[in-house]
N, C-alpha and C positions, 0 to 999 in steps of 0.2 A: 388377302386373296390375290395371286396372283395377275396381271391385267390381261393375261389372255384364256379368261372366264364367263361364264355367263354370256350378256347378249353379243362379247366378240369373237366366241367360238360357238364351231355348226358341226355338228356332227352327222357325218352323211355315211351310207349303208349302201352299195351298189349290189343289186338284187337281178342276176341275168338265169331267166329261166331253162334257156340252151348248156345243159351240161350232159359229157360223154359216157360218163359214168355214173352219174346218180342225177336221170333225167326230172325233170318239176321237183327241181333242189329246194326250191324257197317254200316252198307250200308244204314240203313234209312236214307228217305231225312229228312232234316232241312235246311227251308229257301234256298232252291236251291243247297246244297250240303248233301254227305254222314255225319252223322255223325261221323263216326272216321277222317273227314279231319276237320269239323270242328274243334275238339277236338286239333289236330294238329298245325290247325291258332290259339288256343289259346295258346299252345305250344311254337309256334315260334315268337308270340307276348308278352314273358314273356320276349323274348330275354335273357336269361342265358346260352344258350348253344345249342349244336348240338340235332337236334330232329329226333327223329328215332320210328318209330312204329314196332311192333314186332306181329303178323300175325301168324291165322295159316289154313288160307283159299287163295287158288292161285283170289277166286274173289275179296277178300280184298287188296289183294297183286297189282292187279294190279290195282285196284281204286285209291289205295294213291301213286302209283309210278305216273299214269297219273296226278295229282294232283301237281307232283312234291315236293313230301317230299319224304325222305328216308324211305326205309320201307325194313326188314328182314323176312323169313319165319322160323317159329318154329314150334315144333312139338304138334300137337293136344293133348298129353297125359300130358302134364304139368295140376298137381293139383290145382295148387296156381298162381297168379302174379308174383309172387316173384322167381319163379322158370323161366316161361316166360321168364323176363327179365334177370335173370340171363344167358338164351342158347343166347338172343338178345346181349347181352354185348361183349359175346366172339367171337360171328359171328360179330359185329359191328365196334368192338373197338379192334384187334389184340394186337396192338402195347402199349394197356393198357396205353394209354395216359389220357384217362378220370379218375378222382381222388373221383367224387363224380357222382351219378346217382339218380333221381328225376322220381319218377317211379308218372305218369298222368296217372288216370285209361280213356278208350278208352268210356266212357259213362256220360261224363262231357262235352257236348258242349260248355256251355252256362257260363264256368267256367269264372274267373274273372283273367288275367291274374297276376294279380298284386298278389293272393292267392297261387299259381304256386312260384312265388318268394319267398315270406315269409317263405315257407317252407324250407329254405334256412340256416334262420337267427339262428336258433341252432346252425349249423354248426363254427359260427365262434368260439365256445371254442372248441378244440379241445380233451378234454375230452368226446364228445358227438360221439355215433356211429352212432344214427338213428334219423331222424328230422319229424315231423308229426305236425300237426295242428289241431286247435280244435276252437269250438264258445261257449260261454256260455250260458246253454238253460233257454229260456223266456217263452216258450210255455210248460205247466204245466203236460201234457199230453204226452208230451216226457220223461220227466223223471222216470215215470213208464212203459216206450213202450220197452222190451226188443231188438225190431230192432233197437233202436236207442244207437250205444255202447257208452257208458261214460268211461272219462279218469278219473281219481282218479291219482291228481299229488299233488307234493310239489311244491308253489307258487316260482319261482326265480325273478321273476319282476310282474308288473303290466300285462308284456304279454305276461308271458314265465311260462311253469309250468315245472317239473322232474318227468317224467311217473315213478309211482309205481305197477298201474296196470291199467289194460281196464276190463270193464268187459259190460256185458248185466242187471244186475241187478241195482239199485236205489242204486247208493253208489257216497260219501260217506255219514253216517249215520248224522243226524245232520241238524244246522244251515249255511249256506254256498251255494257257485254255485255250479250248477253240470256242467259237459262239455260235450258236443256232437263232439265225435271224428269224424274227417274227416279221409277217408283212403286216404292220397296222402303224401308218403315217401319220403325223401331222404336221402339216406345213403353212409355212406364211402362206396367206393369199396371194404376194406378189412370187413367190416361188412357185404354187403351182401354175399362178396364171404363167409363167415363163415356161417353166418343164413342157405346158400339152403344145406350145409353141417347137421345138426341138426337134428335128428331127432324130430317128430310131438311132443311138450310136452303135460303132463298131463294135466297143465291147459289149453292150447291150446286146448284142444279135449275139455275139459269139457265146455270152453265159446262159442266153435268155433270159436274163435279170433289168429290167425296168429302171429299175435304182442306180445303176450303172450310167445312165444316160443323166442323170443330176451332177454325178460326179466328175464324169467328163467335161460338164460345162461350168467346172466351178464352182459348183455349191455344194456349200456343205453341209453335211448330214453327220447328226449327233445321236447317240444309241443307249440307252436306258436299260441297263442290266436288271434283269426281273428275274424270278423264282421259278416261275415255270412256262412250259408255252403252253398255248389254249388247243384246246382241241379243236381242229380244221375237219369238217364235213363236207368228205369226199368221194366216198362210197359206201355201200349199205350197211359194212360192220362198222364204219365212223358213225354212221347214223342210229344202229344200236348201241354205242356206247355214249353217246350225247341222250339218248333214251333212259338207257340205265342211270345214267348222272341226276340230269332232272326228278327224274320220276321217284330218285329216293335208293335206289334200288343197288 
């Protein structure tokens, strides 16, 4: 087994009730439950470690508590996930026992547990600070969709790339795959505590990519070629298709 398992990985779930497009996101049913619990059964069926949802609504709070997962309240004014998880880590984990954290966004019901784990498997060089995952894209029409951000890595195996950059643009130029980054992190503890330290970088702002801001300060970030991406619930036909999924259908 691995050593970044069990009680030294936490897996946190940031759960923000303000959304534009598909308002009280976490509480939507799916298949007979809220979505941020389902999200959570897929969580705690990756089995890698303690699962904690990080919240920043008291109706959210007390859904997943009756649900019986762990669950944290944090402050409405976090920008980013990454900051989320970082107020969840210290209110969670005092005793700084956890060594790696696996940040599941709270709008992935229908995720594939075994895709949760993967995101793991950079981890074992210890050279690497942050682990992310990606699918190679098939569908022709994603590769010029700026919503869809692309990794531009150096190949280290058949199913590992070395994040160079992410970007929103059709790169890289050429003959070759492109990649369809998934946002689901796991990073050393001493890497994220560093990242929510950072201020926003240039390229950062300029892609709106998050991830960008790691790379500019020298860390590196390793990418997990997987089979498919998970279904992101975003608006009301994401949310009937995470419906139909579930429920059999």
């Amino acid at each position: 087994m691995p050593e970044h398992t069990s009680s030294k990985t936490l897996v946190l779930i940031p759960a923000r009730m303000a959304s534009t497009r598909l308002p009280g996101k976490p509480l939507a049913e799916i298949a007979g439950l809220p979505m941020i619990v389902q999200v959570a059964k897929r969580a705690a069926e990756a089995a890698i470690g303690r699962v904690i949802v990080a919240v920043d609504d008291q109706r959210v709070f007390d859904t997943v508590q009756a649900a019986g997962f762990e669950v944290v309240m944090t402050a409405e004014s976090h920008q980013s996930g990454s900051d989320r998880i970082h107020e969840a880590l210290s209110k969670a984990d005092p005793q700084r026992e956890a060594e790696v954290i696996v940040n599941v966004q709270g709008d992935l019901p229908t995720i594939d547990p075994e895709i949760i784990r993967a995101a793991l498997r950079p981890l074992d060089n210890p050279q690497v600070d942050i682990a992310t995952l990606t699918v190679e894209i098939e569908d022709e029409a994603e590769k010029t969709n700026p919503n869809v951000v692309k990794v531009v890595g150096s190949p280290l195996s058949d199913s590992r790339l070395r994040a160079l950059y992410f970007t929103r643009a059709t790169a890289p130029h050429g003959a070759g795959p492109l990649y369809h980054h998934i946002g689901l992190y796991a990073y050393r503890r001493a890497a994220l505590e560093r990242f929510v330290t950072l201020a926003p970088s240039v390229l950062e702002k300029r892609e709106s990519l998050e991830q960008l801001r790691a790379l500019e300060a020298g860390m590196r970030i390793d990418v997990e070629i997987v089979e498919t991406v998970p279904l992101g619930v975003d608006t009301a036909a994401d949310l009937e298709k995470a419906r139909a999924i579930l429920s059999g259908c």
